[in-house]
C-alpha positions in Angstrom: -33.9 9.1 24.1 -33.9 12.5 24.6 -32.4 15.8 22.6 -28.4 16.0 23.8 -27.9 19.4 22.8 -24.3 18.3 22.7 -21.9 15.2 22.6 -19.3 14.6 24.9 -16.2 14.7 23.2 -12.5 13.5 24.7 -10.1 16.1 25.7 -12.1 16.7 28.9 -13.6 14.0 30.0 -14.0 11.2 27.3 -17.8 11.4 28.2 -18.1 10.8 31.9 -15.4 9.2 33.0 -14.7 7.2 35.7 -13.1 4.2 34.2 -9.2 4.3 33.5 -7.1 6.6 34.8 -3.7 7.1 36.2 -1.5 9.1 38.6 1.0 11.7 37.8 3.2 11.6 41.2 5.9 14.6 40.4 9.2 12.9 42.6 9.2 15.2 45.7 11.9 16.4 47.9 8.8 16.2 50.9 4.8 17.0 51.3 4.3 20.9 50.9 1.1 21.8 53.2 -1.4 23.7 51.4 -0.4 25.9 48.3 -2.2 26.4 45.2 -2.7 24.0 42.6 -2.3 25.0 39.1 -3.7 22.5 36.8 -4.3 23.7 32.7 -8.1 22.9 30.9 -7.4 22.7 26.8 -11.2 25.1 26.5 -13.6 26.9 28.6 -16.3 24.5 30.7 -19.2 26.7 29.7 -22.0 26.4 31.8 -22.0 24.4 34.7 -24.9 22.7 35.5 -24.4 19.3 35.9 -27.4 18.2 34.2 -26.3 19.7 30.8 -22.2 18.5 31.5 -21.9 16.9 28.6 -18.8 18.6 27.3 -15.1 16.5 28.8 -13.9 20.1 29.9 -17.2 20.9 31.9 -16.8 17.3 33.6 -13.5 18.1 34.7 -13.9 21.4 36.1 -17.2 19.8 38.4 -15.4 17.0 39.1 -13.8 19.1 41.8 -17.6 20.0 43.5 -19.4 17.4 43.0 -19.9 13.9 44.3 -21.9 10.6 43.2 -23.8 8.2 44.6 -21.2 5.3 44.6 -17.6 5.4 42.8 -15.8 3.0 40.6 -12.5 1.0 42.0 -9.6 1.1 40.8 -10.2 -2.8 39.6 -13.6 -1.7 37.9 -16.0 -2.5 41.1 -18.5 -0.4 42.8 -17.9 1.3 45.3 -20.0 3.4 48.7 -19.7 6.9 47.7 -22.7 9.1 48.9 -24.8 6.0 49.5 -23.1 3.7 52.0 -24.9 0.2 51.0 -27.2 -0.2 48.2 -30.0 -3.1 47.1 -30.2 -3.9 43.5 -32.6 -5.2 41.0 -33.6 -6.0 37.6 -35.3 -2.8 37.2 -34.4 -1.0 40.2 -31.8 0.1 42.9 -32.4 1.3 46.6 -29.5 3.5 48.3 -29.1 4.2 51.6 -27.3 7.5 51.8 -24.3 8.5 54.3 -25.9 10.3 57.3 -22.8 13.0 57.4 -23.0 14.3 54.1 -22.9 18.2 53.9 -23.4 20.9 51.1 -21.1 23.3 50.3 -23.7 26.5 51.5 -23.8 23.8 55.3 -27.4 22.2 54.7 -27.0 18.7 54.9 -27.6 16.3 51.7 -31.5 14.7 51.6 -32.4 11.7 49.6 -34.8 14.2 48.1 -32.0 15.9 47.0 -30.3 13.2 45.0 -34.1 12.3 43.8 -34.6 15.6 42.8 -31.2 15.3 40.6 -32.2 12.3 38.9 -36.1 13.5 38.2 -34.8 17.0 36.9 -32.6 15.2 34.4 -35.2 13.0 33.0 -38.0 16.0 32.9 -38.7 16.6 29.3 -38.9 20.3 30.1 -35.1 20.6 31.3 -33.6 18.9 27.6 -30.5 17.2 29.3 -27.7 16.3 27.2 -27.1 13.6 29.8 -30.8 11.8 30.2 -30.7 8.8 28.0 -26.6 8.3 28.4 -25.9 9.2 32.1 -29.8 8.3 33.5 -31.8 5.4 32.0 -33.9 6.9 29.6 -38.0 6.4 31.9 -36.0 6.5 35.1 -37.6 7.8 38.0 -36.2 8.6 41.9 -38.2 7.9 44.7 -37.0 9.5 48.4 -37.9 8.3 51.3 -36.2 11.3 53.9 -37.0 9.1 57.0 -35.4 6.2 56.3 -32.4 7.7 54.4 -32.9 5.9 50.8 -33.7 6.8 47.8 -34.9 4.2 44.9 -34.0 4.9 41.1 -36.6 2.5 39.0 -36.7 1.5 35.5 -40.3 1.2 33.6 -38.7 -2.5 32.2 -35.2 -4.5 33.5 -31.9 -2.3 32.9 -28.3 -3.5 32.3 -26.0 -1.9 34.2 -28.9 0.2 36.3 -25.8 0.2 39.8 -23.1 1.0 37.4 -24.5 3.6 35.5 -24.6 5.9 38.9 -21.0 7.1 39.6 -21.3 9.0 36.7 -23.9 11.7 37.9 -22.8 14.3 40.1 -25.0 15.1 42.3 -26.2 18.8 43.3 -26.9 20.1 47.1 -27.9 22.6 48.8 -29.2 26.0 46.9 -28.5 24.5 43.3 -31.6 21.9 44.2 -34.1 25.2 43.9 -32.2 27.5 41.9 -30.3 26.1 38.8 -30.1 29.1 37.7 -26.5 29.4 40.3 -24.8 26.8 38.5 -24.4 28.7 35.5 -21.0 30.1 36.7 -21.2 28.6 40.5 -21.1 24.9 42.4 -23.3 23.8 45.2 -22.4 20.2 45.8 -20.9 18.1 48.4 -17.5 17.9 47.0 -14.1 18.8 48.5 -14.2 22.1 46.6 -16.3 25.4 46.0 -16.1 27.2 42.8 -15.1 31.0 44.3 -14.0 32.7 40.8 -15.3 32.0 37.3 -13.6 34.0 34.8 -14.6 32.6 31.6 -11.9 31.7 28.9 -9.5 32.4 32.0 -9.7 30.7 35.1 -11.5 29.0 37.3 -11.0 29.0 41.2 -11.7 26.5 44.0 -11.1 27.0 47.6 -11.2 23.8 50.0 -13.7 22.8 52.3 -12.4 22.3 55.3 -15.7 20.3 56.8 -15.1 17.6 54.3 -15.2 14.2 55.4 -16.7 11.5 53.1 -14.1 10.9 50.3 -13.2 7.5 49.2 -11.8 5.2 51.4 -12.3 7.7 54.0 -10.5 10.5 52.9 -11.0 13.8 54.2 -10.3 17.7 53.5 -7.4 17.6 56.5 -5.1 15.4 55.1 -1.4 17.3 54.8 -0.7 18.3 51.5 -4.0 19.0 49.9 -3.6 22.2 48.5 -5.7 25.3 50.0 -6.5 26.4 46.3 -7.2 24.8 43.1 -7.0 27.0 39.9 -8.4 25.7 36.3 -6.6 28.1 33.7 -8.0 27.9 29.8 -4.9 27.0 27.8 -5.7 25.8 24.5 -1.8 25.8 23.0 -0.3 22.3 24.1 3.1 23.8 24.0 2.0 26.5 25.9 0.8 24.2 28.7 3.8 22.3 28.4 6.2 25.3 28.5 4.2 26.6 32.2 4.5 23.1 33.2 8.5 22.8 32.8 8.8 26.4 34.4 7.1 25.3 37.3 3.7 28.0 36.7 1.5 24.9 36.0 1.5 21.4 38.5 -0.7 19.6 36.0 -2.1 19.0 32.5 -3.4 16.4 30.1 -1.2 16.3 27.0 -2.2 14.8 23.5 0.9 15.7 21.2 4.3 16.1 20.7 4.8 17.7 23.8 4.2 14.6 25.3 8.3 13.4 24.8 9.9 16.8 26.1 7.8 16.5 29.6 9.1 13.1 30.1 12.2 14.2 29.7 12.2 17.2 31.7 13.8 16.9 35.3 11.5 16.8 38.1 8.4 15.6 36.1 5.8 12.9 36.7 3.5 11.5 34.1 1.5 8.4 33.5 -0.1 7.8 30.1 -3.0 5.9 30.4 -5.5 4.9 27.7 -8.0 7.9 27.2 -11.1 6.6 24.8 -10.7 5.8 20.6 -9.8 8.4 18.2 -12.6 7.3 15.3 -14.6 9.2 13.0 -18.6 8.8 12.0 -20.7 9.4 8.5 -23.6 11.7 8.5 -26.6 8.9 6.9 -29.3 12.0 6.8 -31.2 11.1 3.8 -29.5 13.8 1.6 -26.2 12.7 2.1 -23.8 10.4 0.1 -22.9 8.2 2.9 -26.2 7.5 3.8 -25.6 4.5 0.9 -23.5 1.8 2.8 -22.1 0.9 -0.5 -20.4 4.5 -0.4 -19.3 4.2 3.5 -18.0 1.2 3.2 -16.0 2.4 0.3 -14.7 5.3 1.8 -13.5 3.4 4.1 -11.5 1.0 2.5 -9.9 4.1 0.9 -8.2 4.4 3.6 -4.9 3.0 5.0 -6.1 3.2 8.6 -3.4 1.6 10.3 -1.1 4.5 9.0 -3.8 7.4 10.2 -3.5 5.8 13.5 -0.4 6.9 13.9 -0.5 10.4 12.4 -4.0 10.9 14.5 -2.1 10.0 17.7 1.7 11.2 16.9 2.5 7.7 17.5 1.4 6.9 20.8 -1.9 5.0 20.5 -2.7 1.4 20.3 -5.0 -0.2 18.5 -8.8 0.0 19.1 -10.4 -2.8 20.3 -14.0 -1.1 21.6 -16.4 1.6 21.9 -15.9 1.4 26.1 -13.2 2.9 28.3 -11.3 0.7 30.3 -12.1 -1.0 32.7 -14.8 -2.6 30.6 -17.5 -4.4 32.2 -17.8 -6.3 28.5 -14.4 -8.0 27.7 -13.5 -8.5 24.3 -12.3 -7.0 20.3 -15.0 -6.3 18.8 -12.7 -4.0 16.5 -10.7 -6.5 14.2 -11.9 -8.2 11.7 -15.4 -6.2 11.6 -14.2 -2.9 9.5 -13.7 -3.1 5.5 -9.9 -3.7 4.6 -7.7 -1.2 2.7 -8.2 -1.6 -1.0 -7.9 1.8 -3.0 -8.6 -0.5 -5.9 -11.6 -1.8 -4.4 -13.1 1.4 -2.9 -12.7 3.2 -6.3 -14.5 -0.3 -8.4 -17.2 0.1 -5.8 -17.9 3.5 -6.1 -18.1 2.8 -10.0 -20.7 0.3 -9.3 -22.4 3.4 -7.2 -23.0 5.5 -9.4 -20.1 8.0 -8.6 -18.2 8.2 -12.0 -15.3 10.4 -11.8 -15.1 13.8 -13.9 -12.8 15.8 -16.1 -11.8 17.4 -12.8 -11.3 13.9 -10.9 -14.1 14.4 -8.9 -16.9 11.4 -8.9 -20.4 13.1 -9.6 -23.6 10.9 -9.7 -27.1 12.2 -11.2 -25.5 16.0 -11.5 -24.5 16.1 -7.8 -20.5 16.3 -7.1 -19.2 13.4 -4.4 -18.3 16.9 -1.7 -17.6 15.6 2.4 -17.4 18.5 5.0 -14.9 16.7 7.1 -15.6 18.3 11.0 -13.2 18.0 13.8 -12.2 19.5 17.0 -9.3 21.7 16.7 -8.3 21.7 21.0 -6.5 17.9 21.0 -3.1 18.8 19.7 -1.6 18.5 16.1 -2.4 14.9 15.5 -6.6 15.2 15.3 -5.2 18.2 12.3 -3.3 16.0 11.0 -5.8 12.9 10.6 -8.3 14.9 9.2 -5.7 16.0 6.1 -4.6 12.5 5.9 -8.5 12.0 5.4 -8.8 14.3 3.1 -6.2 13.3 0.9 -7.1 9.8 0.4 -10.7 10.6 -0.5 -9.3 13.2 -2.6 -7.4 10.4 -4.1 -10.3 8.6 -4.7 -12.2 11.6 -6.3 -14.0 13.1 -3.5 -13.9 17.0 -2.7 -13.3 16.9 1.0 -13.8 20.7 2.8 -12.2 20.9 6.1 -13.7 22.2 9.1 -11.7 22.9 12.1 -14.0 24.1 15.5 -13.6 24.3 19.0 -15.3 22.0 21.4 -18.4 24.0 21.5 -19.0 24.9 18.3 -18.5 21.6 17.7 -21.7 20.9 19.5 -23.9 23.0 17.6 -22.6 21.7 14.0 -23.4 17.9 15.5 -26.5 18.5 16.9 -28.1 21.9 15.4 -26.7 23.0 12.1 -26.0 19.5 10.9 -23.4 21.0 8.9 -20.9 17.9 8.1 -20.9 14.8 6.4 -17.8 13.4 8.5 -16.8 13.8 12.2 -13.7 13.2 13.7 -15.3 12.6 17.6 -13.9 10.9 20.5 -16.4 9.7 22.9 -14.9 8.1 25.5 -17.8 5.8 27.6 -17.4 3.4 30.5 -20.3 1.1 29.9 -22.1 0.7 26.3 -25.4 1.8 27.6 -24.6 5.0 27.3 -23.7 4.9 23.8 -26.9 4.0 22.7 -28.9 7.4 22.8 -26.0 8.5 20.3 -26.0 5.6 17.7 -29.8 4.8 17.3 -33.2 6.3 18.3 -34.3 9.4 17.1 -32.2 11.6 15.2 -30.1 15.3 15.6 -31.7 18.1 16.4 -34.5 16.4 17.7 -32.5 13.5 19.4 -29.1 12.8 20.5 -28.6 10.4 17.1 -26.1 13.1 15.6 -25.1 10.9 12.8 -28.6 9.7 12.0 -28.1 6.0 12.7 -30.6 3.1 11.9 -28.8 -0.2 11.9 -31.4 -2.7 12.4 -29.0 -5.4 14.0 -27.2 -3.2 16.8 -31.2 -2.1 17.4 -31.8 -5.6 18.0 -29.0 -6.7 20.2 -29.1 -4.5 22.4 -32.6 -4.0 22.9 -32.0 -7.8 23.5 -28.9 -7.1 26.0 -30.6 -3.9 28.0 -33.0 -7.2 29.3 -30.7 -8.8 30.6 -28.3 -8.6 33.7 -24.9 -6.8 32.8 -22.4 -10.0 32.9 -25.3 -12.0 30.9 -26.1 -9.4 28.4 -22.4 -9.4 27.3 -21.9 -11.2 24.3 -24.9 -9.3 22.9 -23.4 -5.7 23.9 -20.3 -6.8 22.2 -22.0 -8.2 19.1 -23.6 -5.1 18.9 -20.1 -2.5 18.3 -19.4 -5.0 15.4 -22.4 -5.0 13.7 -21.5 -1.1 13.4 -18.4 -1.6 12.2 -19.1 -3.7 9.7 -21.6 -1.5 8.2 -19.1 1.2 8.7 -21.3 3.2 10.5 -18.6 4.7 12.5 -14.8 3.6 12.5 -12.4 3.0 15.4 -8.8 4.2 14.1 -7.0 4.5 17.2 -6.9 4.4 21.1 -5.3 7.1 22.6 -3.4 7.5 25.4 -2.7 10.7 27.1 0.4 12.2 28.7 -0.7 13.4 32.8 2.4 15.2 33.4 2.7 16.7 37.2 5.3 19.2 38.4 5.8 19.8 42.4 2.3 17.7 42.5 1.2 14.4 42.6 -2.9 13.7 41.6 -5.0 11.0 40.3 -7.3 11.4 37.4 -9.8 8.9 36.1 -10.6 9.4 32.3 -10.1 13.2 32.7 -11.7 13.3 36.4 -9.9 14.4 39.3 -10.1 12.7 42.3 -9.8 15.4 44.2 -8.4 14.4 47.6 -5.6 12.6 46.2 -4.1 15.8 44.9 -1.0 16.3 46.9 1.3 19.4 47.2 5.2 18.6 47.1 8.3 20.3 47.3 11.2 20.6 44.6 13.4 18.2 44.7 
């Protein structure tokens, strides 16, 4: 697996949607033509080359540009998207592309130019966040210009090798030779061009009007697609919410307690579908405390987690049952039962048995060193992620731990995970539609070399699914499934909480899949 100089966290785009989703349909007087669509992003994108989108937020904003080679349903299936038929096999897949495809700069889209996407990502010399999670880790791309296909290959049999492509966007055009225009540009096939990047502001899309290979047909001359898209950074939840009731915003994903005043505000439509686990992960470097499973597992039990469920989602989650977004291709709990059960009385004996005796102060201290947990979390997903991490830190406090809260944004978050390594817990969401794609971040080799930001090494989830990636994906099931529990149960990482979202529209009606737009289902409306 390769470096991921960043981990895709939830609040834009779990990590690469395209799983569950919902529409917010605002109830419309009529269809508007045209107009401008306002829709609010909780952080700014940052760069935006697909092949280092890691980041929900930057996922979001290119889901606008870009399209894939096939999409998913909305019952979980496969679907033609810039290939129109496709062959499949253990360790490969041939495509055979739409012959009406179009950039946004008017060349038309090559199988070298979906090759050359796939074979950039998995060069060593290009570091991509997403090779390893989003492309098989030894894939290669193969076009054949003549007869229209273009072959992605595994070095050995891959689970889930058709699946794992509607979640690569796929760049066009001048972007194939210069990637150096992404950087604050598009050049993709999508329904949109990027034509204003104003970082920490806005971002502005104008339509294509050429566009003709959407899903199920759709095209850029449907009435009511607006003329305009606009992206603006909002980071204050209330903020959005307040721009949303006054009619200045037609869209926005909401986490917290805004979430019951848009419902309740007159001429609003919403949908709250589920939108990845809220869950948190120890640091098992070799010169941390919870590298001992005796201490995780402890920690753990110190906790009432059926209570921070509902503080880390102000009430509106459900309870975990998986690492994968819905639809999964794996059905099953894999959650309860596998995670140590509350017992402050038990988590303190154990940590007696540890080594960690508590001191004058309160605080446990083995061998000189002080029991101390830098508690990181992301600070742009409402009140409730806050919340969680103080509930956190009061229950280890109870149990003598010195807990230090650390509050970043979503990129900073990035470079504590991966680079710093400053932390000893995470509050992350990483929302994932098949588990393959979680394996480059819970084994292999570790941050800042590798995407392994928690320095994982459980021997069984290495053997399952090292057992599973052989096998085809309905037959490698039961071992991808065994696999999530064998980390729970060594409390390697612990699913508190699935959360939903609020997607709240005003004069607007749009689908989103897991924090993707589908773009030409936006629809313009008029007041009621």
């Amino acid at each position: 697996m390769r470096n991921a100089g960043a981990v895709a966290v939830l609040g834009a785009l779990s990590l690469f949607a395209a799983a569950c989703g919902g529409t917010a349909d605002s109830p419309p007087a009529g269809t508007a033509g045209g107009g401008t669509f306002n829709f609010a992003i909780a952080s700014d994108p940052g760069v935006l080359d697909p092949a280092m989108g890691v980041l929900s937020v930057t996922n979001t904003v290119l889901s606008l540009a870009y399209d894939t080679l096939t999409r998913v349903g909305p019952d979980g299936k496969i679907i033609p998207g810039l290939a129109e038929k496709w062959d499949v096999k253990p360790d490969s897949v041939t495509f055979t592309l739409r012959k009406d495809v179009t950039c946004s700069d008017g060349s038309k889209l090559t199988p070298a130019d979906v090759a050359a996407n796939i074979n950039h990502i998995a060069d060593p010399a290009t570091k991509s966040p997403v090779y390893g999670v989003l492309v098989p880790t030894g894939m290669k791309a193969e076009a054949d210009d003549t007869a229209g296909t273009v072959t992605l290959s595994t070095p050995k049999p891959f689970s889930f090798i058709l699946q794992s492509t509607p979640m690569v966007f796929i760049v066009c055009g001048k972007g194939v030779e210069d990637r150096s225009v992404l950087a604050r540009g598009t050049s993709g096939s999508g329904p949109y061009t990027l034509t204003e990047a104003v970082p920490g502001d806005r971002y502005t899309f104008q339509i294509r009007e050429d566009y003709a290979w959407g899903p199920n047909g759709a095209t850029t001359k449907e009435p009511g697609l607006p003329a305009k898209v606009v992206l603006k950074v909002v980071p204050n939840e209330q903020t959005a919410a307040n721009l949303l009731i006054s009619g200045d915003l037609n869209g926005a994903v909401i986490y917290g307690a805004d979430r019951a005043r848009l419902e309740a505000s007159p001429g609003m439509g919403s949908t709250t579908p589920p939108m990845g686990n809220g869950q948190f992960f120890y640091h098992q470097g070799d010169d941390r405390p919870a590298k001992d499973p005796v201490v995780r597992k402890a920690l753990t039990q110190a906790v009432n987690l059926k209570e921070l469920a509902g503080i880390a989602s102000s009430g509106t989650g459900r309870p975990p049952t998986g690492l994968v977004l819905e639809p999964r291709p794996c059905q099953g709990d894999t959650v309860t039962g596998h995670l140590p059960a509350f017992d402050e009385a038990a988590a303190g004996a154990a940590l007696d048995a540890a080594g960690w005796k508590a001191g004058a102060d309160g605080i446990r201290a083995k061998d000189g060193r002080k029991l101390e947990l830098r508690l990181l979390y992301i600070t742009t997903r409402g009140p409730g992620v806050q919340a969680a991490a103080e509930y956190l830190a009061a229950g280890w406090k109870k149990a003598g731990v010195d807990v230090k809260l650390n509050g970043v944004i979503d990129t900073k978050l990035s470079e504590s995970l991966n680079t710093t390594q400053d932390w000893d817990v995470v509050w992350l969401p990483i929302g994932v539609t098949l588990p393959t794609q979680l394996v480059g971040f819970l084994s292999g080799p570790a941050a800042p070399k590798g995407a392994n930001f928690s320095h994982l090494a459980n021997a069984r989830y290495q053997k399952l699914v090292a057992e599973a990636q052989l096998k085809p994906a309905e037959e490698g099931c039961k071992l991808w499934l065994e696999s999530e529990s064998a980390l729970f149960e060594n409390a390697d990482l612990v699913p508190v909480v699935e959360n939903t979202v609020l997607i709240a529209a005003k004069n607007a009606k749009f689908n989103m899949m897991a924090g993707l737009f589908s773009p030409t289902s936006i629809r313009m409306t008029e007041a009621g």
